[in-house]
C-alpha positions as CSV (number, residue, x, y, z in Angstrom):
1,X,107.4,89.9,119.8
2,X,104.7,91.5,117.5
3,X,106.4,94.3,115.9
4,X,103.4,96.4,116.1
5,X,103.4,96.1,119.5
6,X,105.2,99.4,120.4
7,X,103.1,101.6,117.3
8,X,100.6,104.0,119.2
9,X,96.9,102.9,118.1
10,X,96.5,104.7,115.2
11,X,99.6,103.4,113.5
12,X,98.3,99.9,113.5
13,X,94.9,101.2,111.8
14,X,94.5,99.1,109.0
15,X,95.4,100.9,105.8
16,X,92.4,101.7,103.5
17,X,92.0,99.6,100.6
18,X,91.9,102.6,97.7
19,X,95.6,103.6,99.3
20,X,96.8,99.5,99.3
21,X,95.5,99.5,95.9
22,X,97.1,102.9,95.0
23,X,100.6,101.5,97.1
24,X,100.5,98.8,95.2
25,X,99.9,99.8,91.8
26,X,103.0,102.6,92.4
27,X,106.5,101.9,90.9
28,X,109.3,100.9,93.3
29,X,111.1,104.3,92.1
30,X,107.8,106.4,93.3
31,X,107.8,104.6,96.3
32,X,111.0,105.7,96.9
33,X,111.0,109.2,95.8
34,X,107.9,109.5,98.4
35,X,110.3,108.1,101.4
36,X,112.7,111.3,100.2
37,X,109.9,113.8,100.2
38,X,108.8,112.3,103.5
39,X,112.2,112.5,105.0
40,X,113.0,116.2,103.8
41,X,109.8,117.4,105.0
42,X,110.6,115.8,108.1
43,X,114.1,117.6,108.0
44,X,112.7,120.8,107.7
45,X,109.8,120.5,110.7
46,X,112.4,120.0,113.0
47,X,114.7,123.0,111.6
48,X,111.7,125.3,112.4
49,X,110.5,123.4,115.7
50,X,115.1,123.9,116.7
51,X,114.8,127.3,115.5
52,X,111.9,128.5,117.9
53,X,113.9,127.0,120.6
54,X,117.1,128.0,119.5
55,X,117.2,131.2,117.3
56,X,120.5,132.2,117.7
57,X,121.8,129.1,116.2
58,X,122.8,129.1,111.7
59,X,121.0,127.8,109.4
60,X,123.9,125.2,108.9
61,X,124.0,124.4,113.1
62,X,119.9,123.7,112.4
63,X,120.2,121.7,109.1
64,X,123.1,119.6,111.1
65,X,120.9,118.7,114.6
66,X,117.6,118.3,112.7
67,X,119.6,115.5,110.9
68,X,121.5,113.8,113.8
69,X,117.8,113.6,115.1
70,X,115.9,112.2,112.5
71,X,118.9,109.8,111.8
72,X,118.2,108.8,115.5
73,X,114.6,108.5,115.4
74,X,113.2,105.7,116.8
75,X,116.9,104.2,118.1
């Protein structure tokens, strides 16, 4: 089975060559600290998409379920 074959259209866009260049120039370690930065900003979209949907829930109920979801993402 491709394992592109379940990425919507635009995911399987080829990437552009200055950003393979630019990915592949990057250390290991800034790779990484991107992937945090990616997954914190992904933590707090959901807290504020939870808290329209949910205001009387605590800042500490919101931080919890936008983490069970992203740790879920995709499963």
């Amino acid at each position: 089975m491709d394992p592109q074959s379940s990425l919507s259209e635009d995911a399987r866009d080829p990437i552009h060559p200055v950003q393979l260049e630019a990915l592949r120039r990057m250390s290991a370690a800034r790779k990484l600290q991107m992937v945090c930065e990616l997954y914190h900003a992904g933590i707090h979209l959901r807290v504020a998409g939870l808290r329209l949907h949910h205001p009387d829930w605590t800042d500490a109920q919101l931080e919890f379920e936008a983490r069970r979801a992203l740790r879920h993402a995709g499963t």
